[in-house]
N, C-alpha and C positions, 0 to 999 in steps of 0.2 A: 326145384324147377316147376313151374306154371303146369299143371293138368293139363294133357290133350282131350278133344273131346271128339270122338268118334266122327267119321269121313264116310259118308255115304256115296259111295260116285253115283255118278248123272245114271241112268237107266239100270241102274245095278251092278254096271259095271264089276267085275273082279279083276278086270288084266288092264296095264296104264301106263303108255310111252310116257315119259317124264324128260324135256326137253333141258338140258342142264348146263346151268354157265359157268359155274364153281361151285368148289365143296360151301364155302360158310353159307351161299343163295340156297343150297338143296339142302342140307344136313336136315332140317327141322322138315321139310317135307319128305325127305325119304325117310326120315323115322315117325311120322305120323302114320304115313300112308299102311307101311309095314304094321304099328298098330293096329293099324282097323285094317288089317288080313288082306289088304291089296295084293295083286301080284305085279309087282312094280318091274321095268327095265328102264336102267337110263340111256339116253343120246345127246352124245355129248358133237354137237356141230356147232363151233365158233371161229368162223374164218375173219371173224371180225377184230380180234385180239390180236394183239401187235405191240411191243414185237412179238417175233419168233420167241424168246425167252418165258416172256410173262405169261406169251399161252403155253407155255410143256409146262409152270408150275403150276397153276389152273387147272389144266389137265389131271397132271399125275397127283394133285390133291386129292381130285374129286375120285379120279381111279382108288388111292388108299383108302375113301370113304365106304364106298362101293364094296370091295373086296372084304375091309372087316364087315360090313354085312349083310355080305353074300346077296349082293343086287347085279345081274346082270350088267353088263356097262359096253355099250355099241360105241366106237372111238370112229366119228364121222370124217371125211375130209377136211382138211385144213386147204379149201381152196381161196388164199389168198387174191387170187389176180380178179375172180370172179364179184368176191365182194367190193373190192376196189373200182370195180366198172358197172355196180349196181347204183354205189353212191356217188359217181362220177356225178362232178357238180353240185355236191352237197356239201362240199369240204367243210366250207363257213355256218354252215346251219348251228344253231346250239342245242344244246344237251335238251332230248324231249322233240326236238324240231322232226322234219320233213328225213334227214340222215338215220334218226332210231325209226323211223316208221319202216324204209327200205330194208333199213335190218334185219328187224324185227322178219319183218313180211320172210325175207330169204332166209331166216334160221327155222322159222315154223312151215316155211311151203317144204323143206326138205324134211322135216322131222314129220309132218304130215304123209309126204308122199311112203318116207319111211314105214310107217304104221301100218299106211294102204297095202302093200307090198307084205307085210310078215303078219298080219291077223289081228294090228290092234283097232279098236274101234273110237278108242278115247285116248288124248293126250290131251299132257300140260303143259306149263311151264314152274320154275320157281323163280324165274323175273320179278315178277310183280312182288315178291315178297321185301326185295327193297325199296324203300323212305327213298330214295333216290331216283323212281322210276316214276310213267304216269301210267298209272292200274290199269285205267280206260284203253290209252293208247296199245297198250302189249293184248287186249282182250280182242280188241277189234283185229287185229293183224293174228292173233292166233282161231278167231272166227272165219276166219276171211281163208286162212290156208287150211282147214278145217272141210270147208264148204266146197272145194278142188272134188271130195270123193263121197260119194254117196256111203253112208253111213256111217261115216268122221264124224267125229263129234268132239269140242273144244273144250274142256272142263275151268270154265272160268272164275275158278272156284278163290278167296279172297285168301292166302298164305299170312297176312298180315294181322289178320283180328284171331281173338280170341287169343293173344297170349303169343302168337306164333312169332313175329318181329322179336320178341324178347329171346324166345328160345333158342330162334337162331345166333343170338350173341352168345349163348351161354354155350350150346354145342357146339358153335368155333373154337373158343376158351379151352372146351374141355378136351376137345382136338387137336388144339395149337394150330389151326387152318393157317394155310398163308393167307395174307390179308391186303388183299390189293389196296391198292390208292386211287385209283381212276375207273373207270365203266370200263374201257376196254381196247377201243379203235387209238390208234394212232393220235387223229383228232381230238378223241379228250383228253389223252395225254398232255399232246399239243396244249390245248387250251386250259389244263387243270396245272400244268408248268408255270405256264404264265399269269394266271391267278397265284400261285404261290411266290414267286417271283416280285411281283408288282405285293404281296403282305410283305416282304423279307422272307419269305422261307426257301429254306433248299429246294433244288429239285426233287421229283420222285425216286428212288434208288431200287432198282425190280429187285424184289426175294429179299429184301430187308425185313420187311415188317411180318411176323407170326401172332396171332391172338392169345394171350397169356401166354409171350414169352417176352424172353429181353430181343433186342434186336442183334442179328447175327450179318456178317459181312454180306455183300448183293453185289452185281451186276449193276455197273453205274452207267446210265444212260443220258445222263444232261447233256454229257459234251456232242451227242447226234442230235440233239433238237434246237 
């Protein structure tokens, strides 16, 4: 495995909300941070995940990561209806569009407010650690929910370099993470079906796919989309 190289947080930081969307997205940040003697909690707030299924495996991932190493773990609202009437009229938008900015924006304004409320001064994200994401886009939306409370502060810090995109494959692997197929909302669903669909390939099958495993039976979802 790739060397980490020591994590200095922004003002010295020792204590650090960690905004979390899944174990394979955190794993390599929650084991960095723990290297360099963070005092880490995660928050886990994804009302965006849909269905109901895909987020409790998501979930209950990230909670087994958590638990074997002894991280804190705040289990947020799953207020479905509310994210549904944030991106009210964004249905069509595509992946990276005007729909992840709204997101984005309501997953970090409550993980912010969260912080504000219990003594943290600094949060992240491990979003941006995915090749799938725009770095820029989730920086600005976790600045932005950041700036709500005087002495918030956004750690926008790159999960991506220095080796870290690779590790997080390999800490999946070495976890057997469940390993989704889509980002999350209904909508990329929706639309990542239909790209597969229009190559010849199946639909998505929720809880099928684990990172260094064989595939095991899932939850088949084609026939509601």
């Amino acid at each position: 495995m790739t060397a980490r190289m020591h994590l200095p947080a922004p003002d010295n930081a020792e204590k650090v909300l960690l905004h979390s969307c899944c174990a394979p997205c955190s794993g390599e940040v929650m084991e960095a941070m723990l290297a360099s003697g963070l005092d880490l909690t995660i928050y886990f707030y994804n009302p965006n995940i849909h269905p109901r299924e895909e987020y409790e495996l998501r979930k209950e991932e990230n909670i087994r990561f958590a638990e074997k190493m002894n991280i804190p773990f705040v289990d947020a609202d799953y207020d479905t209806d509310n994210w549904f009437a944030r991106v009210k009229g964004l249905e069509w938008e595509p992946e990276r569009g005007a729909r992840c900015t709204q997101c984005f924006d309501m997953r970090f304004e409550r993980t912010a407010l969260y912080g504000h409320e219990n003594g943290f001064d600094l949060f992240t994200s491990c979003l941006g650690i995915s090749r799938w994401k725009n770095m820029e886009q989730i920086n600005d939306c976790g600045r932005r929910a950041a700036s709500r409370y005087d002495g918030m502060r956004y750690w926008d810090y790159n999960w991506r370099k220095s080796g870290g995109a690779n590790r997080m494959i390999e800490i999946s692997k070495r976890e057997e993470f469940y390993q989704q197929e889509y980002c999350g909302c209904i909508y990329s669903l929706r639309d990542t079906n239909q790209h597969r669909r229009d190559t010849g390939r199946e639909n998505i099958r929720i809880g099928e796919k684990y990172y260094g495993c064989d595939e095991t039976p899932s939850f088949d979802i084609s026939k509601s989309l």
